[in-house]
Every structure is written in C-alpha cells, then in structure tokens.
C-alpha positions in Angstrom: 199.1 62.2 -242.8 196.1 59.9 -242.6 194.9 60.8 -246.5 198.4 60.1 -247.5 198.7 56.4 -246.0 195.1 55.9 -247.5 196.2 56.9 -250.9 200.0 55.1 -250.6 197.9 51.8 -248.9 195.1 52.6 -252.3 197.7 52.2 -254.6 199.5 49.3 -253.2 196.1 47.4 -253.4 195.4 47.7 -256.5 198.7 47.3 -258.0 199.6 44.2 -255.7 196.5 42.8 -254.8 193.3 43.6 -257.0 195.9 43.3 -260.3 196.2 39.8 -261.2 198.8 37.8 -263.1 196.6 37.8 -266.0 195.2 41.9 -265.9 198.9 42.2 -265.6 199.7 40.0 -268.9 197.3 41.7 -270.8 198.9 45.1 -270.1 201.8 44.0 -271.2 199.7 42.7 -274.6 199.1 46.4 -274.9 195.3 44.7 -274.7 192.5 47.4 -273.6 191.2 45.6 -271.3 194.4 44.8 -269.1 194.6 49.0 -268.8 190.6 49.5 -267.9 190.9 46.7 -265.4 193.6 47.9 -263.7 192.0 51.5 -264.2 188.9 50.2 -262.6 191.0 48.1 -259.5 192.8 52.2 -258.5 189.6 53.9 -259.1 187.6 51.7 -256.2 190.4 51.8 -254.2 191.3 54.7 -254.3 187.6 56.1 -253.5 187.0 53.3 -250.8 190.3 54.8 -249.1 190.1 58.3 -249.2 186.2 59.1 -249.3 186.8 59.7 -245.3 188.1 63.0 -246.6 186.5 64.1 -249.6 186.5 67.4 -251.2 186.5 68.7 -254.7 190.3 68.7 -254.9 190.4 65.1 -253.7 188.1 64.2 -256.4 189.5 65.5 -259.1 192.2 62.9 -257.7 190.1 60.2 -258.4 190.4 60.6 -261.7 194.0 61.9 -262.6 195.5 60.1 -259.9 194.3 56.5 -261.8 194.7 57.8 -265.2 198.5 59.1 -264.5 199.2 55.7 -263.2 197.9 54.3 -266.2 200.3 56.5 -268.5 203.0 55.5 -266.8 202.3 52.0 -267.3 201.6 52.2 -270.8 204.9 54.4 -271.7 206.8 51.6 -269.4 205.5 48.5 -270.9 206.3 50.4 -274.7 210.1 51.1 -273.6 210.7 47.8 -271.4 209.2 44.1 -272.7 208.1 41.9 -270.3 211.6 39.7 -270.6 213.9 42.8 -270.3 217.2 41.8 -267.9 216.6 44.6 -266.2 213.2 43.5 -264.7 213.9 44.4 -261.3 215.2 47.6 -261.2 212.4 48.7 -263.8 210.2 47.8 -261.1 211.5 49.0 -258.4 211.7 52.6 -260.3 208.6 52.2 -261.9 207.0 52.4 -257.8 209.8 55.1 -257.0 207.6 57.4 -259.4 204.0 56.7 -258.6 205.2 56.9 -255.1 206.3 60.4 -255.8 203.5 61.1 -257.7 201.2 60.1 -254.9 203.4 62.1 -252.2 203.2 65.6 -254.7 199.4 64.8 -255.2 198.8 64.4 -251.1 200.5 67.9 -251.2 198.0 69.3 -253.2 194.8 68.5 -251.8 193.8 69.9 -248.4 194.0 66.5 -245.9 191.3 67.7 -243.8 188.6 64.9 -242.8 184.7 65.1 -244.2 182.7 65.7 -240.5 179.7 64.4 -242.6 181.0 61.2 -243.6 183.1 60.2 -239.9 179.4 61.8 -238.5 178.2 58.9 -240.5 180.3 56.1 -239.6 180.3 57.1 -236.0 176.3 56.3 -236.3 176.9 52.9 -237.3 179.0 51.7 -234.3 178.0 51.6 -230.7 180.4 52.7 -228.1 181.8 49.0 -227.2 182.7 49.1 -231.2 184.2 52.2 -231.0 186.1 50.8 -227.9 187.4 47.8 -229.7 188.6 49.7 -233.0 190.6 51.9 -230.2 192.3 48.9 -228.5 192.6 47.2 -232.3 194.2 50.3 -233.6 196.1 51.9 -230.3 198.0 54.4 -232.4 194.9 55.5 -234.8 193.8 55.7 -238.1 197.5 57.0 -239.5 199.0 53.8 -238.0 196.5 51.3 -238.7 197.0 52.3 -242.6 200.8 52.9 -242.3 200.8 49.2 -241.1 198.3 47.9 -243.5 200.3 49.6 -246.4 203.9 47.9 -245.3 202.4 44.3 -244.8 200.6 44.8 -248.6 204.0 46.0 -249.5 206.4 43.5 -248.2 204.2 40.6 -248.7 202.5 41.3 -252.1 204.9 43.6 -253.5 207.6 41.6 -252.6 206.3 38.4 -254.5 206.4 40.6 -257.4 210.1 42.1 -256.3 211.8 37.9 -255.5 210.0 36.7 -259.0 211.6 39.1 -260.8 214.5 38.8 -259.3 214.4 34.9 -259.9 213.6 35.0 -263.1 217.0 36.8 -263.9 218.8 34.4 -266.6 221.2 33.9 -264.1 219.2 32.1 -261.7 216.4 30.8 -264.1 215.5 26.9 -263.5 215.4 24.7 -266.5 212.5 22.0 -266.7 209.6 21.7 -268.4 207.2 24.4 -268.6 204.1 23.0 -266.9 206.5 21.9 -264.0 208.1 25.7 -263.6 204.1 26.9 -263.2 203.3 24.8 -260.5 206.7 25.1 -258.2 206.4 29.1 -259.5 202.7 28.8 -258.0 203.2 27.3 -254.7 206.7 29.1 -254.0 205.0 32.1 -254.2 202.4 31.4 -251.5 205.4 29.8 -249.2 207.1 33.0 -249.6 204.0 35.3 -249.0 203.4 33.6 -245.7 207.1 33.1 -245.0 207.2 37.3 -245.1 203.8 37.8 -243.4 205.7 35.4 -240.5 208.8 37.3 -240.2 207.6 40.8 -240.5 205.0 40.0 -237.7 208.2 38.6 -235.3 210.5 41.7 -236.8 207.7 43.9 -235.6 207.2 42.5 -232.4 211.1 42.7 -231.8 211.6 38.2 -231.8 214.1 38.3 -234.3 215.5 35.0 -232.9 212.3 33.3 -233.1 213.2 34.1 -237.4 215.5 31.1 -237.5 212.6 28.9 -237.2 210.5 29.7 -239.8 213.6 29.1 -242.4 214.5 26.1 -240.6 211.0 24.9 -241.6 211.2 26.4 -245.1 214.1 24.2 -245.2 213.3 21.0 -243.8 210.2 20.6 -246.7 213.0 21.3 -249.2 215.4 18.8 -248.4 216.2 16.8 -250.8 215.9 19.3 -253.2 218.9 21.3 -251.9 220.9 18.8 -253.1 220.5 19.9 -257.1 223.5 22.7 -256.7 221.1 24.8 -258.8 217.7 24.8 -257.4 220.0 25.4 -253.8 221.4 28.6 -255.6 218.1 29.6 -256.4 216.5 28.4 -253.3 219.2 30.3 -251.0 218.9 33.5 -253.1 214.8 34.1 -252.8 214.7 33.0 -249.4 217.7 35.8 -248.4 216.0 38.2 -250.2 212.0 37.3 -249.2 213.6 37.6 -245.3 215.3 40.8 -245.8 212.5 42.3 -247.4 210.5 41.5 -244.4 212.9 42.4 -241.7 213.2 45.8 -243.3 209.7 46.0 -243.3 209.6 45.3 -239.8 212.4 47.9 -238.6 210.2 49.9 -240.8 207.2 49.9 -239.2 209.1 49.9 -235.6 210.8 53.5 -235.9 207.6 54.9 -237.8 205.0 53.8 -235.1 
C-alpha cells in the first residue's frame, strides 16, 4: 500500500506542483519542450518516491509509467483545445485514467521494500530522529503519503479544478486582460491557502471553526460583492474551493 501512495503522491507532484502554467501552455502548443519537461518533472518524482522499493519491475515503471502519461496528454491536448467548454470534466477524466493507470501498474509490480536502501536511510538517522519521524508520522509511512497526496490534491489540484471551472463562459469576468492576470494570480493563492485552512480543521473534526476563514475571505472582498457579477463568481469558487476541501478532509478521516 505504501508503493502505491508514493506513486499516486509521484504523480500528483508533478502534475500539480513541478508542472507550471507555462510547461503546461507549451503542451498545449504541441511544443517539445512542454512534453520533455513534464516528462522530466514524473520521471524525478517518480524515482524520488518509489526508490524505497526498487526492483526491476519497478523500474521498468520509471519509464512507461512517465511515457504513458505523456501519451495521454498528447492524444488529449489533440482532441480537446485549451478553450473547450467542457474544460472541467476533461480534466477531471483525464486524472480518472492516469489514476487507473497508476492503480493497474501498482498491481503489477511486487510492493515489497528494498532492505538495502531502508538499511541505508536507517544509518543516516539516530534513534531520537527515528523517534521524532514516529511521533511526526503516528500511523507510518502509508499515512504520512496518503496525507501528503490529499493536501497536493485538494490544494494544487483543486486550483487547477475552480479555474476551470471559473473560466466557464458562464461565469467568465469581463475587464481588461492585464487586470484578469493579476486578480486570476492572487485569487489563486487566497484559495490555495483558503483549502490548506479548511482541510486542516475538516481533518481535525472543527468544522465550525470553517465559518471563519470565509468570513475573512469575505470581509477583504467587500465592496467588490456588490458588482452582481464578480459576487456570482465570487460565491461559486469559494462553494466549490470549500467543498473540495471538506471532502478532502472526510477523506482522509475514514482512510486514516
């Protein structure tokens, strides 16, 4: 179970986190570079990850687990352009299939830990570490990246999810373009910490402690409610950036 959160929790970092706006962009250019940068982000990932528990099947993963993911890409970004209506539910199948590619690959390989490699790592920390990564990480390895991979999920993945989502035509703001980047920019930041906030409380079982942090959200968007249309769009990301992060919370409270 461990090799199968590192490779879900390997994926979700590259595709969330080491994939920028502009490797993205370039993929969808059909550019070269995009696809080997993006190739390059799974690869280290992947091997950072996993290596705990190599063996020749796992690394013949290495390299047909990033390539698949790269096909997929490709054939997507051919059928769909960037602008299709349909942005969010291509998305949201798009991960339904390298999830299950990722689940039938864990299947494959034999999840059994390398004794040289934990041998290793065991050598660089002294018992007092040891003892702290066991208080840090009370239900193991298999929660620690079960937890990573949600948070990575809900708050990077779910940036990517709202924006698309926003960026329907019937919720699109009009204003100039240079004004759209900057309140695209820093909504995106309010609503990564916004989800980090509430999936931490949904975790911890303080769901009443939620109404705060949208309270705040709210207060430094005052007098911008009052445009009927920016409150539409306003009410709409926040309902969906606080769902996605309850559900990530209830997530990680009946799987731990």
């Amino acid at each position: 179970m461990a090799l199968l959160g590192a490779i879900i929790l390997a994926h979700l970092t590259a595709d969330f986190i080491l994939q920028t706006p502009r490797i993205a962009a370039a993929k969808e250019r059909g550019q070269r570079q995009g696809y080997l940068l993006h190739l390059a982000g799974h690869l280290a990932a992947l091997v950072i990850l996993t290596h705990p528990c190599f063996s020749p099947a796992l690394a013949i993963l290495w390299i047909a687990l990033p390539v698949a993911h790269l096909l997929v890409d490709w054939l997507k970004n051919r059928l769909f352009p960037p602008s299709h209506p349909a942005g969010a539910l291509i998305f949201l199948l798009d991960q339904a299939l390298h999830l299950t590619m990722l689940f039938f690959a864990w299947q494959w390989v034999n999840p059994s830990s390398c004794p040289a490699v934990l041998s290793f790592y065991r050598r660089l920390f002294t018992p007092a570490g040891l003892a702290l990564l066991g208080k840090l990480c009370p239900g193991g390895a298999v929660a620690a990246l079960l937890t990573a991979a949600v948070y990575v999920s809900v708050i990077f993945g779910g940036a990517v999810l709202v924006r698309k989502i926003l960026d329907g035509e019937t919720l699109r703001l009009p204003g100039p373009a240079g004004e759209l980047v900057e309140s695209r920019r820093a909504g995106r930041c309010i609503g990564m910490l916004e989800r980090a906030v509430i999936l931490s409380l949904a975790r911890a079982g303080a769901f009443t402690s939620i109404a705060f942090v949208l309270t705040a959200k709210s207060i430094a968007r005052y007098k911008e409610l009052e445009k009927r249309e920016f409150a539409e769009y306003y009410l709409v990301g926040t309902l969906l950036s606080t769902l996605l992060a309850i559900l990530g919370g209830l997530l990680l409270k009946f799987i731990l």
